[in-house]
C-alpha positions in Angstrom: -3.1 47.8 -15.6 -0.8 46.4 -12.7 2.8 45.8 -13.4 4.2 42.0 -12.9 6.2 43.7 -9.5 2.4 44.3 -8.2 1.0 41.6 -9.7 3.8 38.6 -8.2 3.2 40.9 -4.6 -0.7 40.5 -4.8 0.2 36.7 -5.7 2.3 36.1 -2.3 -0.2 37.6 -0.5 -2.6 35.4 -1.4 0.0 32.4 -0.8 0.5 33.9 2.8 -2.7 34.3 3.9 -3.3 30.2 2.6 -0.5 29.4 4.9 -2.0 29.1 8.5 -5.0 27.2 6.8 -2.5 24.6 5.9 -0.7 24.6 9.3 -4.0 24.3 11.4 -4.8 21.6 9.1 -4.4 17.9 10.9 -4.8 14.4 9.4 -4.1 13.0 12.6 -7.6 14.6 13.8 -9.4 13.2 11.2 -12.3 10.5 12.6 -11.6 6.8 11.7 -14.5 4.7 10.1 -16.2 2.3 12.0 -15.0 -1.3 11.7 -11.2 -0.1 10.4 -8.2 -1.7 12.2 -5.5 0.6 14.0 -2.8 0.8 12.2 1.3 0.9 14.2 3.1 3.4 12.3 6.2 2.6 13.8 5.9 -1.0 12.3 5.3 0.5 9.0 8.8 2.5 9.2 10.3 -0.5 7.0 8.5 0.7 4.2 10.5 3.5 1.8 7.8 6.0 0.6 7.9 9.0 0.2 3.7 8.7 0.5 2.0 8.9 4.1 1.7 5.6 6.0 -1.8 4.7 6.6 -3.3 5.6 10.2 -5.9 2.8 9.9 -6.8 -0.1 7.3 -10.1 -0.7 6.1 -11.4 -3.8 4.6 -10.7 -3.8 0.5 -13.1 -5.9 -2.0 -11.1 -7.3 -4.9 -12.1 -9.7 -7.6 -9.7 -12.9 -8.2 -7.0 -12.6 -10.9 -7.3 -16.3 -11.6 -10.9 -17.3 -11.0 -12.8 -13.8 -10.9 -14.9 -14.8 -7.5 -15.9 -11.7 -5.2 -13.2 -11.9 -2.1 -12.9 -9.1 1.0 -9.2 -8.5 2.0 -10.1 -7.5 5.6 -8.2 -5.1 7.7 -7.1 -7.8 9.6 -5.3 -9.8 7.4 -3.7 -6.3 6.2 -2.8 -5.8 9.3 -0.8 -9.3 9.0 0.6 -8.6 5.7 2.1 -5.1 6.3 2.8 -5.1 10.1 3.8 -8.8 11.1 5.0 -10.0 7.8 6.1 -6.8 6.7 5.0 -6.7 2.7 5.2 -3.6 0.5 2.6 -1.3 1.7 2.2 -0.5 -2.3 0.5 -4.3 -2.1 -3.0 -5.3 -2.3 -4.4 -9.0 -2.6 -5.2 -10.1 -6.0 -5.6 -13.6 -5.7 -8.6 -15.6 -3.0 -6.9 -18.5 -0.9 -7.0 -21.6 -3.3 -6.0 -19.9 -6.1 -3.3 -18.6 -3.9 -2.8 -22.3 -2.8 -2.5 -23.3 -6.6 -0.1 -20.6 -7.5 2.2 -21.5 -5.0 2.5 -25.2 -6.3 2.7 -23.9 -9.6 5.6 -22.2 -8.6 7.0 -24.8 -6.5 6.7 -27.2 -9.1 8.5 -24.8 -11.5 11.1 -24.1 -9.2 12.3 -27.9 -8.6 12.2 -28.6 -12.3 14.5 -26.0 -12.9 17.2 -26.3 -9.7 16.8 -30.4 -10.8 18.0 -29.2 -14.6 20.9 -27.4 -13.5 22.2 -30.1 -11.2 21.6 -32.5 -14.1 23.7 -29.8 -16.6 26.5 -29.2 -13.6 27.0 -33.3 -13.5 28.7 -33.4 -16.7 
């Protein structure tokens, strides 16, 4: 029966040989999949996480919050959305374009109703 002393030494030895595995190890070198979009990891600096920044965005299927249809968020448009508009990269689509559309209205709407109720309560 080993001691824990022999035991804990066996255990780092094990831990040191695993180390070089790791460091030889490189997610850089990994191949990209065909049809995925580039992605500029300096762009992506805005982002605070603590997770790795993608190297390459792929096109994402997603059903409709609203309506439930079938929609593609390409790797284009993520492209957009996280590199020229500069959204969470934690974000996905979740919504197609017209219910999109309709949401924003719906908002809109909601918004001028309310900044139109405290003007009229300010007045008096």
């Amino acid at each position: 029966m080993k001691s824990g002393k022999q035991r804990r030494a066996e255990i780092m030895e094990k831990r040191r040989a695993r180390i070089p595995v790791k460091e030889s190890f490189d997610i850089y070198a990994m191949p990209t999949p065909a049809g995925a979009v580039m992605a500029d990891r300096e762009i992506l600096k805005h982002n605070n996480t603590y997770s790795l920044l993608p190297l390459f965005y792929v096109d994402y299927a997603f059903n409709c919050r609203d309506c439930g249809c079938a929609q593609i968020w390409t790797g284009k448009q993520q492209k957009w959305w996280y590199e020229i508009m500069q959204g969470n990269i934690n974000s996905v689509a979740v919504r197609c374009r017209s219910c999109r559309k309709t949401e924003q209205q719906r908002k809109k709407l909601a918004r001028e109703i309310h900044l139109s109720g405290l003007a009229a309560k300010y007045e008096h």
